[in-house]
C-alpha positions as CSV (number, residue, x, y, z in Angstrom):
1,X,-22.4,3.9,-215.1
2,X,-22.4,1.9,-218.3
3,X,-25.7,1.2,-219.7
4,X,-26.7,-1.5,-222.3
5,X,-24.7,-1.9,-225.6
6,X,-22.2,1.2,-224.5
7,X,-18.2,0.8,-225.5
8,X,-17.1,-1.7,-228.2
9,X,-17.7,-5.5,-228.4
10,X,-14.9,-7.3,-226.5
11,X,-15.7,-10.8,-225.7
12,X,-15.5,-12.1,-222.3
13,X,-15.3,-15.6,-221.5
14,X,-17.2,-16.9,-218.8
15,X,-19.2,-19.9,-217.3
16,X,-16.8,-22.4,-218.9
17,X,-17.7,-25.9,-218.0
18,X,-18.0,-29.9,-219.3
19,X,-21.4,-28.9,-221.3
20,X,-20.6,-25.6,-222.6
21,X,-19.4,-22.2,-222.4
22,X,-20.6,-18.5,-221.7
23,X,-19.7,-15.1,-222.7
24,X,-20.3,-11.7,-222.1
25,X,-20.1,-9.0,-225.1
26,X,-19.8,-5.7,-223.0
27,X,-18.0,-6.3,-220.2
28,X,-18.5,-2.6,-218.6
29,X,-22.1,-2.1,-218.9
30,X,-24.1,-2.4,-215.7
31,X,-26.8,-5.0,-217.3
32,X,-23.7,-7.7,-217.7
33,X,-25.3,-9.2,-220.6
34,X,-24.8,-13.1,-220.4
35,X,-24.7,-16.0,-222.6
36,X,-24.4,-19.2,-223.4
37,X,-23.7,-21.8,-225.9
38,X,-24.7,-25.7,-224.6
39,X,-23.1,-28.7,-226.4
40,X,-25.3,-31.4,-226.9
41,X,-25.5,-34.8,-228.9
42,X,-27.4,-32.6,-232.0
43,X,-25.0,-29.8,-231.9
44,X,-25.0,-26.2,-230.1
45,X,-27.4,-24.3,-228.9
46,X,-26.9,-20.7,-228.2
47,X,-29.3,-19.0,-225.7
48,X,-30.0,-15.5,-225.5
49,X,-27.2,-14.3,-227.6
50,X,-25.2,-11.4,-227.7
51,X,-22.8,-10.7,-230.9
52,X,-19.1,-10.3,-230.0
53,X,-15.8,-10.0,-232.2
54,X,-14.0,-13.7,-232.0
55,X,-17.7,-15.5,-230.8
56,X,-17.5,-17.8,-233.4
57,X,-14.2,-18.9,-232.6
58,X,-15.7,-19.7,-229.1
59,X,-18.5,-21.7,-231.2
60,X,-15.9,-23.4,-232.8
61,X,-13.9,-24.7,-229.8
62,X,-17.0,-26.0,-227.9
63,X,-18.4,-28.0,-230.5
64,X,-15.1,-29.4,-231.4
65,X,-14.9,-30.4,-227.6
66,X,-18.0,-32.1,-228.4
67,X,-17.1,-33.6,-231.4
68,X,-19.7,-32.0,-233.2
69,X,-19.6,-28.9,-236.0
70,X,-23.1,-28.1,-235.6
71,X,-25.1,-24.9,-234.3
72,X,-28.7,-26.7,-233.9
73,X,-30.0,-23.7,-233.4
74,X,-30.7,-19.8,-231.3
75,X,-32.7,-19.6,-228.6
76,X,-34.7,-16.4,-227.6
77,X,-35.6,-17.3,-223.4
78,X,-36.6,-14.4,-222.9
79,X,-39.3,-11.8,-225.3
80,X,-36.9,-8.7,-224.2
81,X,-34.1,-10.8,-225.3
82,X,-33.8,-10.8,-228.6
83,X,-30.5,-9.8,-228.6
84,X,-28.4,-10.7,-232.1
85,X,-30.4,-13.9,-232.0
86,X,-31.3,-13.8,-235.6
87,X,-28.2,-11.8,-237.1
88,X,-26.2,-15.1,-235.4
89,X,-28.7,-17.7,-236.4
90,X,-28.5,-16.3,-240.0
91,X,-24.8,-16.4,-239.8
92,X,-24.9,-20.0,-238.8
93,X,-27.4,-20.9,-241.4
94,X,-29.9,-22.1,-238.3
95,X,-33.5,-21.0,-236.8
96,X,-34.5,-19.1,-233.9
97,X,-36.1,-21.5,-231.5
98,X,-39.2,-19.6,-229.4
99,X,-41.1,-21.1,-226.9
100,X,-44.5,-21.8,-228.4
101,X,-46.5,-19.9,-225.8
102,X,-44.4,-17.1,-226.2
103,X,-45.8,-13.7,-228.2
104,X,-44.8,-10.3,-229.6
105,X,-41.2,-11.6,-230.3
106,X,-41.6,-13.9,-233.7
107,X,-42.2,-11.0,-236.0
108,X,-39.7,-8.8,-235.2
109,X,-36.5,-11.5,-235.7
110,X,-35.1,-11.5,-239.4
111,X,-34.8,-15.3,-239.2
112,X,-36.4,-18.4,-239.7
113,X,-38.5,-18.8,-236.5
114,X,-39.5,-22.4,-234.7
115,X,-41.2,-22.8,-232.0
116,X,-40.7,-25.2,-229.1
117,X,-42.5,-26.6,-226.4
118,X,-41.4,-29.4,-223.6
119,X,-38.2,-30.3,-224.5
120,X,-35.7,-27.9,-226.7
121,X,-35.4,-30.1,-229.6
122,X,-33.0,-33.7,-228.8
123,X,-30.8,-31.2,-226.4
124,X,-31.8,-33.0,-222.9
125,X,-32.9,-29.2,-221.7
126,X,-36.4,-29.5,-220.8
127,X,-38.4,-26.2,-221.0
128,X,-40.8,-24.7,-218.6
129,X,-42.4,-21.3,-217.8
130,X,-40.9,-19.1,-215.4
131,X,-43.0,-16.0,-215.9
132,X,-45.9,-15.3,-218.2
133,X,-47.3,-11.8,-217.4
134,X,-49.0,-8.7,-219.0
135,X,-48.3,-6.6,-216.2
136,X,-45.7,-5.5,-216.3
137,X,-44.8,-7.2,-219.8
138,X,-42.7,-10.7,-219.0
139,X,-42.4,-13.8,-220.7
140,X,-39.3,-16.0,-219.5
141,X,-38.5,-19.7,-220.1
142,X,-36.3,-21.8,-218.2
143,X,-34.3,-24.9,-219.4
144,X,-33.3,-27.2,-217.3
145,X,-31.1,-30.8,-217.8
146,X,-31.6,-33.1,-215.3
147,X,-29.0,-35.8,-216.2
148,X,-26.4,-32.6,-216.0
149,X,-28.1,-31.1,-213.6
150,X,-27.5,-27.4,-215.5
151,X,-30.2,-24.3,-214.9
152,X,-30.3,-21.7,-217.5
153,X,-33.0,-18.9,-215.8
154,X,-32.4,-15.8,-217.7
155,X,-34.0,-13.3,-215.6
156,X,-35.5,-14.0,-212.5
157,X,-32.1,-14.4,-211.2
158,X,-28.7,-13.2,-211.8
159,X,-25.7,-12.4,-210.4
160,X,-25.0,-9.1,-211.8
161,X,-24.0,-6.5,-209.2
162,X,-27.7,-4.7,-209.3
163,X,-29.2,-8.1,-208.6
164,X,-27.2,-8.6,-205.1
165,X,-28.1,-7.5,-201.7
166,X,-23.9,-7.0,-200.2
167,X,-24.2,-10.9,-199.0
168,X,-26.0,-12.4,-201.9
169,X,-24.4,-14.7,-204.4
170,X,-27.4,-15.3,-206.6
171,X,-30.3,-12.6,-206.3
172,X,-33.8,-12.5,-207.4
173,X,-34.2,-9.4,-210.1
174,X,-35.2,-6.3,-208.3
175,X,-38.6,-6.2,-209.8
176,X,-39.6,-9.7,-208.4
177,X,-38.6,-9.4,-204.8
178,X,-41.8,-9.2,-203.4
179,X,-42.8,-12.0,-205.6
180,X,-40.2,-14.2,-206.0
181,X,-40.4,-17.0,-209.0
182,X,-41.9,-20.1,-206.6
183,X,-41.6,-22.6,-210.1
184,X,-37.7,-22.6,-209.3
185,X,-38.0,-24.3,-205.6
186,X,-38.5,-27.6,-207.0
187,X,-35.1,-27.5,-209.0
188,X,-32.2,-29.0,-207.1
189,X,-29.2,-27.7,-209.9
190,X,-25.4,-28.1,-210.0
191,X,-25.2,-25.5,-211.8
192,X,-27.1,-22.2,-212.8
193,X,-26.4,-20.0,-215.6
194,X,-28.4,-16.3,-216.1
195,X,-28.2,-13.7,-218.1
196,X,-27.3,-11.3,-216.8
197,X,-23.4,-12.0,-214.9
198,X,-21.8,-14.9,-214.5
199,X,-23.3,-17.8,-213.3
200,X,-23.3,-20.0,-210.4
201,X,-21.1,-23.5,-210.6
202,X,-21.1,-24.6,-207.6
203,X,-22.8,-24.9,-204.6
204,X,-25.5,-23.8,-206.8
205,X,-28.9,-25.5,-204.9
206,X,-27.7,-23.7,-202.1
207,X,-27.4,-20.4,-203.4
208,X,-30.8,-20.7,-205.6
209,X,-32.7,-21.5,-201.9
210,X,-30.6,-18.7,-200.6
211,X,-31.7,-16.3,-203.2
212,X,-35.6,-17.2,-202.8
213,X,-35.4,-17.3,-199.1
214,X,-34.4,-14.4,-198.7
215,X,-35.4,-12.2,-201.9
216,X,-38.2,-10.2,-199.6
217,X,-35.8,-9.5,-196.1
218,X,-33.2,-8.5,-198.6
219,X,-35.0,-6.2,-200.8
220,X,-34.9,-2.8,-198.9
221,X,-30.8,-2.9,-198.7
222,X,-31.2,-3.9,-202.7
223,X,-33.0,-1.1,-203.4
224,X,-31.5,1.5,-201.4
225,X,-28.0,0.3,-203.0
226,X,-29.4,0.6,-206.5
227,X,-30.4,4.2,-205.7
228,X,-26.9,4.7,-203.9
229,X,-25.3,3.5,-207.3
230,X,-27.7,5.4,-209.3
231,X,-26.9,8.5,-207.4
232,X,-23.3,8.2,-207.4
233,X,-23.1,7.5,-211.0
């Protein structure tokens, strides 16, 4: 089974929609590594990045779609996702953006750091916490655009294979399916974009209450088909 950062970078294209565009590096590894670069009136924003062959190409064609030539700047959504976030932001003479709650990540990114609270810059995407916990260690932002109605969640819920019970489209990660993230029943999205898989572009309200509904009743036949995977190799 293909773990993270196995194989050679060949980018995939994914997520492709009036707002932006999403990628994944490695398409065979297991973890599905996702994401995303967001066009906006100030220029790009790239969350969570992973570093690919023919990325900034992809860069390139989004912002020229929205008139723009701008990378506004990387965002780390995640403290276990720091990713290429500042080998990219360097590249693209930008900053890392990191929520200002957020800790342990800041130091270890060879880039100039901001951070952010409330809204991501002029980018529409308002921030809020999804997780802030010690045990086990988690700290996860979500953005969310209400006049586009677009959800970036980057770990609570994906749509990678080990995130899906068989009839799932959008699943709560494994870890949180006894406690499922309550702060995302009050979002009503058109879209949802994780990362980890592809996202969700339609339908999308109705697969998020799908996936907290019924994250506990589903988590038994999750976890014995993670083992089942695991076993089987």
């Amino acid at each position: 089974m293909p773990m993270k950062g196995s194989g050679t970078a060949s980018l995939t294209e994914i997520d492709r929609f009036d707002g932006g565009v999403g990628w994944i590096a490695y398409p065979d590894e297991t973890m599905q590594r996702a994401s995303h670069a967001l066009a906006t009136e100030e220029g790009i924003w790239l969350i969570d990045p992973v570093d690919a062959p023919g990325l900034d190409d992809l860069i390139a064609d989004v912002a020229a779609d929205a008139g723009t030539d701008a990378v506004a700047g990387v965002v780390v959504c995640l403290d276990r996702h720091k990713r290429d976030a500042a080998a990219i932001a360097r590249r693209h003479d930008t900053e890392v953006y990191i929520p200002r709650w957020m800790s342990g990540v800041a130091s270890k990114l060879d880039a100039p750091v901001t951070r952010f609270a409330g809204e991501l810059g002029d980018s529409g995407f308002e921030s809020f916490v999804i997780r802030e916990s010690s045990l086990p260690p988690w700290q996860e932002v979500g953005l969310y655009n209400p006049d586009t109605g677009t959800l970036v969640v980057p770990e609570s819920v994906g749509t990678a294979s080990y995130f899906l019970a068989d009839d799932e489209v959008l699943g709560v990660h494994p870890m949180l399916r006894l406690m499922p993230p309550k702060t995302l029943e009050r979002y009503d999205p058109e879209r949802i974009l994780v990362g980890h898989g592809a996202g969700v572009l339609s339908d999308a309200a109705a697969a998020l209450d799908a996936a907290l509904a019924s994250s506990k009743s589903n988590a038994i036949e999750l976890y014995g088909k993670t083992a089942k995977q695991f076993i089987m190799g």
